[in-house]
Backbone as CSV, one residue per row, in Angstrom:
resi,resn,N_x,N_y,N_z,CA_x,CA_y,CA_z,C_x,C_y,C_z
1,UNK,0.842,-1.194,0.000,0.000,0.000,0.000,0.877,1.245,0.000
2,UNK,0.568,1.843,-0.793,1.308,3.323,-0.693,1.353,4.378,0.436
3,UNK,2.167,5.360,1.245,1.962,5.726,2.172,0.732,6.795,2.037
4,UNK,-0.100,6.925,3.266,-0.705,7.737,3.524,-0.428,8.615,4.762
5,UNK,-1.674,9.820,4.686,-0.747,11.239,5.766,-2.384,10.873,6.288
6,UNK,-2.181,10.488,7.791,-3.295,11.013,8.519,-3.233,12.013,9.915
7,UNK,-4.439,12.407,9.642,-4.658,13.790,10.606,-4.635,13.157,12.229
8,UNK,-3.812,13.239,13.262,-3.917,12.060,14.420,-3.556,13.523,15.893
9,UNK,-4.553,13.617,16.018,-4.307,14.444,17.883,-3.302,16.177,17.417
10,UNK,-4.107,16.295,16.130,-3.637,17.876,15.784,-2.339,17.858,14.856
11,UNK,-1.686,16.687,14.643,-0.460,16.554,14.078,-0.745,15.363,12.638
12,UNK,-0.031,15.103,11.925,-0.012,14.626,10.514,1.270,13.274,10.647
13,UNK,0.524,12.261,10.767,1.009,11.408,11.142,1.047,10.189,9.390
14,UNK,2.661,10.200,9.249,2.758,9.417,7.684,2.949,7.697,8.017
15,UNK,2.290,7.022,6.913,2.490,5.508,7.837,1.876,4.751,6.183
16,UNK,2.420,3.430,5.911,1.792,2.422,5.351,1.570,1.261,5.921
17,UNK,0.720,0.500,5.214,0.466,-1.146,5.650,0.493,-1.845,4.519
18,UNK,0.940,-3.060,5.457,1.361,-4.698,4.868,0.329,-5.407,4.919
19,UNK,0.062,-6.440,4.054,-0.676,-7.532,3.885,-2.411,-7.123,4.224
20,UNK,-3.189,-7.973,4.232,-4.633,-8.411,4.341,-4.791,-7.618,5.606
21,UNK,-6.063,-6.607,5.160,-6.384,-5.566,6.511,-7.334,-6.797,7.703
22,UNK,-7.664,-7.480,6.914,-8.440,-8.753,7.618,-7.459,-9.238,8.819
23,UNK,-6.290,-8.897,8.420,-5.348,-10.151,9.325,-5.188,-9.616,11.238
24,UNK,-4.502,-10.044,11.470,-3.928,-9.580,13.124,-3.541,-8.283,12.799
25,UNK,-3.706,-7.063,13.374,-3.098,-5.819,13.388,-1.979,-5.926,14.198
26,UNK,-0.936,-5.502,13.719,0.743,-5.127,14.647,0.706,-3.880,13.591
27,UNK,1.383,-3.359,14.604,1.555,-2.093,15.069,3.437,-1.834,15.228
28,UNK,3.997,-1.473,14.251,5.542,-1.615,14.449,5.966,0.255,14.678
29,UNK,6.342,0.297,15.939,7.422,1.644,16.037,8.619,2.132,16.232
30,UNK,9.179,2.664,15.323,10.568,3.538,15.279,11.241,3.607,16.474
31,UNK,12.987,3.656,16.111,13.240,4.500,17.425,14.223,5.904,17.037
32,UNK,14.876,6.473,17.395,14.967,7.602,17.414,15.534,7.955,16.389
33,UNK,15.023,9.675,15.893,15.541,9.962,14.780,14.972,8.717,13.051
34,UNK,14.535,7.916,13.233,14.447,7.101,12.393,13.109,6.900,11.918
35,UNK,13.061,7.213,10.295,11.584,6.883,10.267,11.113,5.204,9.975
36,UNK,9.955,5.293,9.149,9.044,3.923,9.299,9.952,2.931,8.419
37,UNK,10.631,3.935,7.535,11.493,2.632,6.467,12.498,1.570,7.010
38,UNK,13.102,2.377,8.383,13.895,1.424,8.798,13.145,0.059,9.244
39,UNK,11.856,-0.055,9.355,11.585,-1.754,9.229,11.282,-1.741,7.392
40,UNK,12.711,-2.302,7.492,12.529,-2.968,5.951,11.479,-3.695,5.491
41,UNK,11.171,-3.588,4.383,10.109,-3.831,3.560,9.943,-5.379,3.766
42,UNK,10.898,-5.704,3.389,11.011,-7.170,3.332,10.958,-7.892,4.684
43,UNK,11.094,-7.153,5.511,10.595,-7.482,6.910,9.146,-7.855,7.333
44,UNK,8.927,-6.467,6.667,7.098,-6.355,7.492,6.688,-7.294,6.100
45,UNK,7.240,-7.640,5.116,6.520,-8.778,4.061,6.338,-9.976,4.673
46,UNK,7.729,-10.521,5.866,7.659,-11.669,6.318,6.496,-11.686,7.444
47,UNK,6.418,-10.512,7.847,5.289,-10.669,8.939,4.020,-10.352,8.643
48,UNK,3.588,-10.196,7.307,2.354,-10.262,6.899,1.816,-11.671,6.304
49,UNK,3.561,-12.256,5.942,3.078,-13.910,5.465,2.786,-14.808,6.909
50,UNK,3.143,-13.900,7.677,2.317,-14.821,9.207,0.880,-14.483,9.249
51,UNK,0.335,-13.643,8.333,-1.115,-13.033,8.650,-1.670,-11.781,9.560
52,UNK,-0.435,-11.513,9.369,-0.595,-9.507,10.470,-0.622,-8.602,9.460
53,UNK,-1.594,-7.712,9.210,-1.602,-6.642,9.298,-0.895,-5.826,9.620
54,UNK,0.424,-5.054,8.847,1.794,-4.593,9.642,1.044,-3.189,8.808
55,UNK,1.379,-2.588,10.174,1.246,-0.741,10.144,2.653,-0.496,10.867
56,UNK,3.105,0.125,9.456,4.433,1.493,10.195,4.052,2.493,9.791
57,UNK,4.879,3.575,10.730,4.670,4.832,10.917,5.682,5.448,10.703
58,UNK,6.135,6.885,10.330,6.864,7.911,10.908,6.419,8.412,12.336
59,UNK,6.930,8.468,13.191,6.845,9.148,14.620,7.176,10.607,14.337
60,UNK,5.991,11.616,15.125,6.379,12.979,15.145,7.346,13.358,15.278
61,UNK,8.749,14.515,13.873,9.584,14.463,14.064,10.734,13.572,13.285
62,UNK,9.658,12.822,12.717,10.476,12.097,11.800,9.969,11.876,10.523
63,UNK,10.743,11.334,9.130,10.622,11.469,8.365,9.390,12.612,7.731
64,UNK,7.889,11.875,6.942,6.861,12.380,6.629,6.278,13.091,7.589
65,UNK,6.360,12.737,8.509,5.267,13.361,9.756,5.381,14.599,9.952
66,UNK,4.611,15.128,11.380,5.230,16.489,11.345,6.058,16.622,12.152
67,UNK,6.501,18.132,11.891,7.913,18.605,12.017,7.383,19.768,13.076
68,UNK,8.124,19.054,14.851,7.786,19.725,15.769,7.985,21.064,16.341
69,UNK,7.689,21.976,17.032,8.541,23.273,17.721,9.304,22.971,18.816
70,UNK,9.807,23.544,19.290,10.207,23.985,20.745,11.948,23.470,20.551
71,UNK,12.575,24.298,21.591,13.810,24.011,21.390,13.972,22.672,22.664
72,UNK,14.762,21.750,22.193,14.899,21.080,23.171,16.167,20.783,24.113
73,UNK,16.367,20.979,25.974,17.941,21.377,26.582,17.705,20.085,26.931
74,UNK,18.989,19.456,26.487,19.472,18.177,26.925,19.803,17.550,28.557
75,UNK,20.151,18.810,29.244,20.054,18.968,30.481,19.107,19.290,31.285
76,UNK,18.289,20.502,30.535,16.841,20.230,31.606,16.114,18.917,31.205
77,UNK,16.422,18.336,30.396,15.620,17.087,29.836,16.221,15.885,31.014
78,UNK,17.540,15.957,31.457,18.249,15.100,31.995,18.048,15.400,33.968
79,UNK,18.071,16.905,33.901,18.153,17.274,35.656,16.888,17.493,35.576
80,UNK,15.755,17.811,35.186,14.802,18.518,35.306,13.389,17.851,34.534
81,UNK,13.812,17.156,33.621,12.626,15.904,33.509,11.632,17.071,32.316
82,UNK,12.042,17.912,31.807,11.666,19.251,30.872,11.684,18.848,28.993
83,UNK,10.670,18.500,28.421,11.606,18.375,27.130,9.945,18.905,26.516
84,UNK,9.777,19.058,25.197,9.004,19.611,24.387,7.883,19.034,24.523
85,UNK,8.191,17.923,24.590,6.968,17.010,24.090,7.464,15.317,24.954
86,UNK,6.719,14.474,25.017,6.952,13.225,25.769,6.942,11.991,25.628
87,UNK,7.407,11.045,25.839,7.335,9.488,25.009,5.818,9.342,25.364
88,UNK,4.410,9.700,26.157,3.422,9.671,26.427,2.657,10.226,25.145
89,UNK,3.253,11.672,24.886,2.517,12.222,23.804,2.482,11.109,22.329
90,UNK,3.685,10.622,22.127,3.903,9.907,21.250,3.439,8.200,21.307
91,UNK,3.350,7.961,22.571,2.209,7.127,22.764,0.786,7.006,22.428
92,UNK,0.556,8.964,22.527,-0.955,9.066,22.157,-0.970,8.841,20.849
93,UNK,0.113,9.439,20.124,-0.050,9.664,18.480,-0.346,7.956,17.965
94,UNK,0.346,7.106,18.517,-0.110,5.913,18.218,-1.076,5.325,18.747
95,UNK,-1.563,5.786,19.566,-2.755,5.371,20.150,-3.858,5.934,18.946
96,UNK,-3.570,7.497,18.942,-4.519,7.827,18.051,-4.544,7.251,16.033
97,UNK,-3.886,7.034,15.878,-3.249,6.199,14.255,-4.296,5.281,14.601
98,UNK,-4.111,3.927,15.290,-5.308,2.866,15.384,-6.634,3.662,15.545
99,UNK,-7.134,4.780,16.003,-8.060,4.800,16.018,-8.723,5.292,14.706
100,UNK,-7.586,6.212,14.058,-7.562,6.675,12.579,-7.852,5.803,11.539
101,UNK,-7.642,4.442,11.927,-7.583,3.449,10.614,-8.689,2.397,11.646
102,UNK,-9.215,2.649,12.785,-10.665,1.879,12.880,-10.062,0.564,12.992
103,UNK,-8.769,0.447,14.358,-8.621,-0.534,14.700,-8.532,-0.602,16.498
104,UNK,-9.551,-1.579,16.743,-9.438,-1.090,18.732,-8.234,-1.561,19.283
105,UNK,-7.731,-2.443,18.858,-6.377,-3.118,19.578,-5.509,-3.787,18.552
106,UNK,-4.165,-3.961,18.938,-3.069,-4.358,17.886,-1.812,-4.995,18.916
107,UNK,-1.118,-6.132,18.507,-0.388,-6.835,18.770,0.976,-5.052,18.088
108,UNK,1.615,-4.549,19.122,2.565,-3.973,18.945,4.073,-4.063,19.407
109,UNK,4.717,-3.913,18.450,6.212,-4.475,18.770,7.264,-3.139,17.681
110,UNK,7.990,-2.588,19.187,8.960,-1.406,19.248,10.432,-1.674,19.025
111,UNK,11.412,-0.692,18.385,12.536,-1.000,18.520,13.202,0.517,19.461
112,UNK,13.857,0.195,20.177,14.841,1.461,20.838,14.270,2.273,21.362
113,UNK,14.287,3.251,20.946,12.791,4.112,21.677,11.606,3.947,21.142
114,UNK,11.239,3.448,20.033,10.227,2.668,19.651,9.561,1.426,20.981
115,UNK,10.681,0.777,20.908,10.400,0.129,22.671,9.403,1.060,23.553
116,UNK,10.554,2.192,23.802,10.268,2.961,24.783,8.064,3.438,24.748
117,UNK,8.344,3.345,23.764,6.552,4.025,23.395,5.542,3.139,23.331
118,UNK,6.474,1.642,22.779,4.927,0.977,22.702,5.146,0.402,24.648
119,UNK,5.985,0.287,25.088,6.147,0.105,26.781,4.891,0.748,27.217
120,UNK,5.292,2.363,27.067,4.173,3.498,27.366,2.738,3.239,26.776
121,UNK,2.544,3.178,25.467,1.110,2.462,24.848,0.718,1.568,25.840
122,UNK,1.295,0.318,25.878,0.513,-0.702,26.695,0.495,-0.523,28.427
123,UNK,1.243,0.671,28.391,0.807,1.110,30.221,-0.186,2.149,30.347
124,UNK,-0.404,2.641,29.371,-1.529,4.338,29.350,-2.904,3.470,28.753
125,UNK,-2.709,2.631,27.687,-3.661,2.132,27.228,-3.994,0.621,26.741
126,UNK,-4.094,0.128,28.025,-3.876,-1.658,28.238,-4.647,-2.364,27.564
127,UNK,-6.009,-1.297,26.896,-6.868,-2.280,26.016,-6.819,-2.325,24.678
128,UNK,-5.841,-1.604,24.259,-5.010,-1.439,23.173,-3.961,-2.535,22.598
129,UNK,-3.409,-2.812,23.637,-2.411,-3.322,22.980,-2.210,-4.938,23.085
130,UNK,-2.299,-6.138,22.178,-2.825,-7.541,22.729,-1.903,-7.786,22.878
131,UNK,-0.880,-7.676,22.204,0.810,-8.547,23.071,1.679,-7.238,22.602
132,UNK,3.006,-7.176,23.365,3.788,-6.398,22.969,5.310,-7.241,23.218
133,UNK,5.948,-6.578,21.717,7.463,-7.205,21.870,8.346,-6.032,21.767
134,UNK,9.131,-6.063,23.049,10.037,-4.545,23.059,11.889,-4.702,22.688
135,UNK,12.074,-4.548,21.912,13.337,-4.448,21.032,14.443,-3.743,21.336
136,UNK,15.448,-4.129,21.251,16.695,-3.305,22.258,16.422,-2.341,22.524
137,UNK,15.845,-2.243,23.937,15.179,-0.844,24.429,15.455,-0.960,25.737
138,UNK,14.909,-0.612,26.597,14.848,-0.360,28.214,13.910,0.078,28.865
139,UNK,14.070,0.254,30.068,12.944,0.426,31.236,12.596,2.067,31.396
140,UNK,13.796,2.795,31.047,13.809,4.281,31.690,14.632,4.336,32.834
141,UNK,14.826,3.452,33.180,15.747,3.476,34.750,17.484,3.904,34.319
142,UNK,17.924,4.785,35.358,19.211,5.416,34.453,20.533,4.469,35.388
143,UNK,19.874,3.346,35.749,20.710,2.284,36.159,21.332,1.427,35.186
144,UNK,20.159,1.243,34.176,20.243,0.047,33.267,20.352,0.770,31.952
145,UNK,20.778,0.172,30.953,20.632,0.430,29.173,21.742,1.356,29.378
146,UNK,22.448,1.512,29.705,23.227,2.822,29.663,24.537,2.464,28.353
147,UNK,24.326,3.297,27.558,25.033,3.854,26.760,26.776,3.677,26.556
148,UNK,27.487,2.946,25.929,29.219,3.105,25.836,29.206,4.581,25.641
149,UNK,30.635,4.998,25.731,31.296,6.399,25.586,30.764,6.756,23.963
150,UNK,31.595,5.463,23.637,31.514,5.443,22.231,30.523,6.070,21.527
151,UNK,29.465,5.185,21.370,28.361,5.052,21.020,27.283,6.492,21.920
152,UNK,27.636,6.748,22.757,27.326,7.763,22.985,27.434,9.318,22.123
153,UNK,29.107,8.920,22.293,29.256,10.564,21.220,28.777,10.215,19.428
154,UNK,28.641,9.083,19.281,28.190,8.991,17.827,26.363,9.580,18.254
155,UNK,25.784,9.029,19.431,24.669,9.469,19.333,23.912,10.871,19.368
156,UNK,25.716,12.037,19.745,25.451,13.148,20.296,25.869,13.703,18.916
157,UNK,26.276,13.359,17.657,27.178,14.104,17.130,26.296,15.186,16.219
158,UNK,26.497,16.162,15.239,25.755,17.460,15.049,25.519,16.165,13.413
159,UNK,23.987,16.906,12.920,23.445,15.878,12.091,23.774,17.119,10.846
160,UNK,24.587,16.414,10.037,24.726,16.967,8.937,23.551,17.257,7.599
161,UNK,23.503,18.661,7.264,22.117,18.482,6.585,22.413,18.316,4.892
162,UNK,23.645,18.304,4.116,24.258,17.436,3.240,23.986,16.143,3.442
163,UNK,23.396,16.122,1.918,23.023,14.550,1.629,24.467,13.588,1.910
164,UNK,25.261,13.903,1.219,26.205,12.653,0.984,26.849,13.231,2.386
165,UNK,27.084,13.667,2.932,27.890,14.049,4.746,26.915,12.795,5.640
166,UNK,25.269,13.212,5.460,24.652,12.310,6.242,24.919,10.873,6.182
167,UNK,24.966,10.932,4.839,25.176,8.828,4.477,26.239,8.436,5.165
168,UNK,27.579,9.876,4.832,28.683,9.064,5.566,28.298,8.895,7.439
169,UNK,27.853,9.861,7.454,27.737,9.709,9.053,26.964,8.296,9.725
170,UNK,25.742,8.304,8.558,24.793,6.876,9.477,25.854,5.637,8.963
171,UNK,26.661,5.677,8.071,27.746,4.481,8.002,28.934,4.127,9.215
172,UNK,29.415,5.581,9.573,30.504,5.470,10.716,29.621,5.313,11.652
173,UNK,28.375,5.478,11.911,27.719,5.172,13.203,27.097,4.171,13.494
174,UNK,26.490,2.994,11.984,26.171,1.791,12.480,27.477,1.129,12.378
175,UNK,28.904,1.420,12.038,30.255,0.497,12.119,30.540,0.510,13.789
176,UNK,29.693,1.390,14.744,29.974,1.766,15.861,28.921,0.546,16.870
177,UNK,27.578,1.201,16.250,26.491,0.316,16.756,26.247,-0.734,16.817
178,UNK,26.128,-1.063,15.402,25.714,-2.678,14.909,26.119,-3.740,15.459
179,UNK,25.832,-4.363,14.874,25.894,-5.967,15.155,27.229,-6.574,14.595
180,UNK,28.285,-6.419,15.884,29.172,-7.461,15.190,29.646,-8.644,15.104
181,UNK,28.986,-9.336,15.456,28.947,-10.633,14.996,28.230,-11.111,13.611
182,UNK,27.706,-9.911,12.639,27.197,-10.165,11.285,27.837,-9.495,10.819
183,UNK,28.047,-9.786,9.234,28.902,-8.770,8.195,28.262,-7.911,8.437
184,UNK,29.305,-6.493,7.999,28.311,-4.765,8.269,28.139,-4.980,6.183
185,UNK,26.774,-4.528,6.438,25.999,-4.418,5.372,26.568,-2.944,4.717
186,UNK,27.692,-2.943,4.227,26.913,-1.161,4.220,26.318,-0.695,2.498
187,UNK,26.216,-1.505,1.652,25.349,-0.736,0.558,23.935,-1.050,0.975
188,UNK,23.335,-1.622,2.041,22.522,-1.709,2.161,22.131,-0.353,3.435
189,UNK,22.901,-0.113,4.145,23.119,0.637,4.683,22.868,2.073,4.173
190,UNK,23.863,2.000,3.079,24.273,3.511,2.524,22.968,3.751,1.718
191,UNK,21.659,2.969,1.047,20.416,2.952,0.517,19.496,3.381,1.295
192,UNK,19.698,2.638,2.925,18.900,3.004,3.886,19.082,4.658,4.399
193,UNK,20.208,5.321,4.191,20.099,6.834,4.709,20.320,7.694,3.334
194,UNK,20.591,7.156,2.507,19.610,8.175,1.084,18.295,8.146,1.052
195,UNK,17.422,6.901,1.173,16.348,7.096,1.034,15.942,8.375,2.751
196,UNK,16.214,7.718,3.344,15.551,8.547,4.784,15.972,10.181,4.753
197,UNK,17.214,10.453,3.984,17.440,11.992,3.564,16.470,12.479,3.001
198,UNK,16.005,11.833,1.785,15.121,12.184,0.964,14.020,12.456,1.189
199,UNK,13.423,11.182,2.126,12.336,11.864,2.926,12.209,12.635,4.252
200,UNK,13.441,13.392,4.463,13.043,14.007,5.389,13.562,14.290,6.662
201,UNK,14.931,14.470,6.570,15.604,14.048,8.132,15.065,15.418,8.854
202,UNK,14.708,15.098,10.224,15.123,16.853,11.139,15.835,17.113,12.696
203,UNK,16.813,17.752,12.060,17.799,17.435,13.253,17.529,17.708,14.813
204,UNK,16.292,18.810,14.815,15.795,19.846,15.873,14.838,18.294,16.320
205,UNK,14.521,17.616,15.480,13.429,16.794,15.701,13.577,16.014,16.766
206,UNK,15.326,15.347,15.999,16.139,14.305,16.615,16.333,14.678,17.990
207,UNK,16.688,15.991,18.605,17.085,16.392,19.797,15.732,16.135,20.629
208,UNK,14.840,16.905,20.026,13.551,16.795,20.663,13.095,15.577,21.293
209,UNK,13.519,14.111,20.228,13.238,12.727,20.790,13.933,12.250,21.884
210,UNK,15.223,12.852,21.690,16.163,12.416,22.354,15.546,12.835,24.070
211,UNK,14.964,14.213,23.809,14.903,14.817,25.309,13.854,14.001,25.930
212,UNK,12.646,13.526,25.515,11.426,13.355,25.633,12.503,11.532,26.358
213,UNK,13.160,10.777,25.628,13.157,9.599,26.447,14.000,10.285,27.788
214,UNK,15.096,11.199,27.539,15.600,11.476,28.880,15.235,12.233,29.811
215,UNK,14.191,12.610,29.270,12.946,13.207,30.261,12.246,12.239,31.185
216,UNK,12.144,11.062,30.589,10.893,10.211,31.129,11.409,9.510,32.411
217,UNK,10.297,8.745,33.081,11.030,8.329,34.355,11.403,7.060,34.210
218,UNK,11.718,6.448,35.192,11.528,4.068,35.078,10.015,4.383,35.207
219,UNK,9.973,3.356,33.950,8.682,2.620,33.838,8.545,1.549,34.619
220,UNK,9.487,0.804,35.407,9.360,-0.234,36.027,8.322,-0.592,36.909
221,UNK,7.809,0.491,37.451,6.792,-0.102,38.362,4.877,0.225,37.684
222,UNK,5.088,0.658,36.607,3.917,0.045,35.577,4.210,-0.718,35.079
223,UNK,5.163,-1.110,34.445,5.780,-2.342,33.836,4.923,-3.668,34.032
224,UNK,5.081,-3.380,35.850,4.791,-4.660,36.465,3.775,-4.747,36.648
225,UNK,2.501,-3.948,36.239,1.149,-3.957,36.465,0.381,-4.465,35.193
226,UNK,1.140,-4.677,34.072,1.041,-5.261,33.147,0.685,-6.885,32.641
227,UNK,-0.549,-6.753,32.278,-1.251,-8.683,31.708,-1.272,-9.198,30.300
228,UNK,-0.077,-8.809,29.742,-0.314,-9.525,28.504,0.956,-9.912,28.454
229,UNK,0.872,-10.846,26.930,1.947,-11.389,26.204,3.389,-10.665,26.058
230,UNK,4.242,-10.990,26.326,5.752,-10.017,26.122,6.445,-11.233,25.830
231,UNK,7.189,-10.750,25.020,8.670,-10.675,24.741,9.623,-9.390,24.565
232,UNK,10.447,-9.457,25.132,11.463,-9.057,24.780,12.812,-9.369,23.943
233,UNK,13.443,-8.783,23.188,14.662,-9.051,22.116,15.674,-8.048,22.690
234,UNK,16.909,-8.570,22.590,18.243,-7.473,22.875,19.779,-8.084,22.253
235,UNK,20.062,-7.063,21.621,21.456,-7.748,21.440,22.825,-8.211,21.962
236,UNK,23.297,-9.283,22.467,24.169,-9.388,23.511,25.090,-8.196,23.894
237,UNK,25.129,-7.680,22.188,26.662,-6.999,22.374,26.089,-5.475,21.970
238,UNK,25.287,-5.248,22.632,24.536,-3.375,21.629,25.159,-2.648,22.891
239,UNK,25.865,-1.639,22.298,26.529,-0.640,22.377,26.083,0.135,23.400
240,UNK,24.664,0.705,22.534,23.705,2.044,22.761,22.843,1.822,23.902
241,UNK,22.629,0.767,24.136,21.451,0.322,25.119,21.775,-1.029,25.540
242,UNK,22.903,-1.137,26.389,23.009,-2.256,27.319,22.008,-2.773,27.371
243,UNK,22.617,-4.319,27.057,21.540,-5.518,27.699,20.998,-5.658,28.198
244,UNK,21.358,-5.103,29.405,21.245,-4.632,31.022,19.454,-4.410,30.423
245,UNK,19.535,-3.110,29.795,17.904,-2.723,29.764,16.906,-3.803,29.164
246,UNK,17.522,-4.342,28.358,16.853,-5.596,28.016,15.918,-6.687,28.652
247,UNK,17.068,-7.242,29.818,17.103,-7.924,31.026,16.040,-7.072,32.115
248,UNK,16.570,-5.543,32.279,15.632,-5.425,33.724,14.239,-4.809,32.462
249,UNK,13.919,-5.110,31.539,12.561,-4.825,30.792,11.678,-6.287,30.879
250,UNK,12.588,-7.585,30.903,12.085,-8.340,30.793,11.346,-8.821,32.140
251,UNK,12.548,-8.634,33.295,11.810,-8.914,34.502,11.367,-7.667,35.102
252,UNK,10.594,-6.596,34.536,9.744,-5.829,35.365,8.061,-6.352,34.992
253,UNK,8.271,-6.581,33.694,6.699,-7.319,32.697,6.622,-8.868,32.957
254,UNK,5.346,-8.895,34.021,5.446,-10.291,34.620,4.975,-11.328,33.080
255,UNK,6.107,-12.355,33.323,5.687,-13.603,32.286,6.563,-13.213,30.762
256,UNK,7.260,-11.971,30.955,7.472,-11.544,29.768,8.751,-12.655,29.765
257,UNK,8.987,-13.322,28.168,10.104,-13.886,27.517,11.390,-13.222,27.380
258,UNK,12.616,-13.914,27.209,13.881,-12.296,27.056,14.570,-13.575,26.047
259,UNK,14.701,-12.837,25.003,15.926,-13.671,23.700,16.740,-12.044,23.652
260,UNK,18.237,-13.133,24.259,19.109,-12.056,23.970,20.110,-12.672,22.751
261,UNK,20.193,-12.062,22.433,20.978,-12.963,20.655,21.745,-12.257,20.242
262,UNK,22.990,-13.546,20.606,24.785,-13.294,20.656,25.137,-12.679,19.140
263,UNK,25.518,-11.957,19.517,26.083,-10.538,18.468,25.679,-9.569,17.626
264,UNK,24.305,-9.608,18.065,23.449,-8.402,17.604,23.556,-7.452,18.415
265,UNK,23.919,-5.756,17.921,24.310,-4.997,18.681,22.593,-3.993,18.562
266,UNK,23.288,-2.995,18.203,21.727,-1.801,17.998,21.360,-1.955,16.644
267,UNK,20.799,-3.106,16.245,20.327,-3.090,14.998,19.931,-4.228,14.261
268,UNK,18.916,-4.707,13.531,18.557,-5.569,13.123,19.052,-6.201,12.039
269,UNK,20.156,-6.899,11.677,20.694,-7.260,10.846,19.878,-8.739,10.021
270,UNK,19.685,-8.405,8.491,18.848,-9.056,7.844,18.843,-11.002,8.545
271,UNK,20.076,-11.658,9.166,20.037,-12.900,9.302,19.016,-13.241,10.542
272,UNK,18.849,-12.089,11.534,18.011,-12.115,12.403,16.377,-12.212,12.156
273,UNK,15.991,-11.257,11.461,14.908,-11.357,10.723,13.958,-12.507,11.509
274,UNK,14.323,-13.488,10.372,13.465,-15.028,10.984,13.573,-14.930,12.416
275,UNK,14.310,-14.891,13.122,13.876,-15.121,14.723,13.208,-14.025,15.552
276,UNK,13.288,-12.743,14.586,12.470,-11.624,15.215,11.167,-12.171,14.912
277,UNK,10.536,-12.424,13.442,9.723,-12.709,13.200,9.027,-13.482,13.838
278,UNK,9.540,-14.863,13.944,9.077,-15.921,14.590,8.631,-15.552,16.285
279,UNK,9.337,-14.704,16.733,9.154,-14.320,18.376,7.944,-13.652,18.602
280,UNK,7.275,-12.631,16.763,6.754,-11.805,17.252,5.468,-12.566,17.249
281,UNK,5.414,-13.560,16.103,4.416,-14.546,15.946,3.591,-15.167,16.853
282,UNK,4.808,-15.765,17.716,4.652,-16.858,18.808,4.020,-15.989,19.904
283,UNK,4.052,-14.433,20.422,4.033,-13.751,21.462,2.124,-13.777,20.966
284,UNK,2.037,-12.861,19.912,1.031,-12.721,19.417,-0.059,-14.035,19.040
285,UNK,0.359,-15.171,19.021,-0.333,-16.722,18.927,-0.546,-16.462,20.359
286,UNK,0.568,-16.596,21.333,-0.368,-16.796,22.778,-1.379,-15.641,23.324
287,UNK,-1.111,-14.308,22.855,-2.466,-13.754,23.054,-3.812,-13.999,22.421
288,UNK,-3.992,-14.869,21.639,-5.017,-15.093,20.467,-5.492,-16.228,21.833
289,UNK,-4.933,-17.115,22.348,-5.313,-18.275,22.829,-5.727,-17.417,24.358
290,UNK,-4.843,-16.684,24.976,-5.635,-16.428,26.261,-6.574,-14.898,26.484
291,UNK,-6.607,-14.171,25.334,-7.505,-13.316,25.291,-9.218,-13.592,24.880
């Protein structure tokens, strides 16, 4: 299906879907800075040949969508809990999308701060969401997921608004991130941040996301008030978001599953695929049986 722009809680929210609207609705979200393309096509193809209904989005701020105000301080975001806008608000925006496309509930599954939102979705709005699978992400707790040096200053660095500067940059930064225990892809790579230039990078955006997760608090103790299906996914070796968050995401969500899978860092590298798939399947089969 070709993308469409819908009108969602005052803002213009861009998104397509996969396979038979008949099927299971999932619900797949971004994580930072990144729009809907980064779940490859051929991804959400495999998870529509399971019979889901795959809706991605741009998240406010990213790619198609809209393009937010306010300046955002990394420090009042960090001492002061202050940022423009909130992983809640962006919870709503997906909250509000299903209601845009006249769906009451959806099997949703997040990557990174994508995590971070559908976490928030299924704690703000529990009848929403039938299983959720949260993807190298974390709790909010500034104990856990914490960040290498490294990988840190790649995450801080100034976003070049040159096309060919950007490509080089998202290349030196998934050689930082990724997964090394898989070959680094990079013409597949270097395709993935031409196209996302093209549609749309915004750097003010990027900060803005950034503030809104380091704004937010531990989710841990909604976490645990939580009755559905989970899994969790993390990569043994990710950089950006220690395992650590992985692990304390899995045991704050009672019953939730944890596949941590040796040498995947911050990023989904095509050999993984099948076992993402298959996890998200299996999470979403057992909500079908006890809902």
């Amino acid at each position: 299906m070709a993308e469409r722009v819908t009108e969602v809680n005052g803002i213009s929210l861009c998104h397509e879907t996969f396979g038979d609207a008949g099927g299971r609705p999932l619900l797949l979200v971004m994580g930072l800075g990144a729009p809907m393309i980064w779940w490859d096509e051929e991804f959400c193809e495999s998870l529509a040949a399971q019979g889901f209904y795959v809706i991605r989005f741009d998240n406010r701020d990213a790619g198609r969508s809209s393009r937010m105000h306010g300046q955002a301080n990394l420090a009042q975001a960090y001492l002061l809990r202050s940022a423009p806008y909130s992983l809640a608000d962006m919870a709503a925006d997906a909250a509000g999308l299903l209601d845009a496309l006249g769906i009451p509930a959806a099997h949703v599954a997040g990557a990174s701060m994508g995590g971070m939102i559908a976490q928030t979705l299924a704690i703000r709005y529990p009848s929403r969401v039938l299983s959720l699978t949260s993807i190298m992400s974390t709790t909010g707790s500034r104990l856990v997921g914490r960040p290498s040096p490294k990988a840190m200053s790649m995450l801080l660095a100034a976003r070049p608004r040159d096309r060919a500067e950007y490509v080089e940059l998202a290349v030196r930064t998934f050689r930082v991130i990724g997964s090394p225990g898989y070959p680094f892809d990079e013409p597949r790579m270097r395709e993935r941040a031409e196209r996302t230039f093209d549609r749309g990078v915004h750097p003010g955006g990027t900060v803005r996301q950034l503030a809104a997760i380091m704004a937010d608090r531990d989710r841990s103790p909604r976490l645990r008030k939580l009755r559905l299906p989970a899994l969790v996914v993390h990569g043994a070796q990710d950089p950006l978001v220690h395992v650590s968050g992985g692990r304390a995401t899995a045991r704050a969500i009672p019953g939730a599953d944890l596949d941590v899978v040796p040498g995947m860092g911050h990023d989904l590298p095509r050999p993984v695929w099948p076992r993402v798939v298959e996890g998200i399947t299996r999470v979403a089969d057992h909500a079908k049986v006890t809902t």
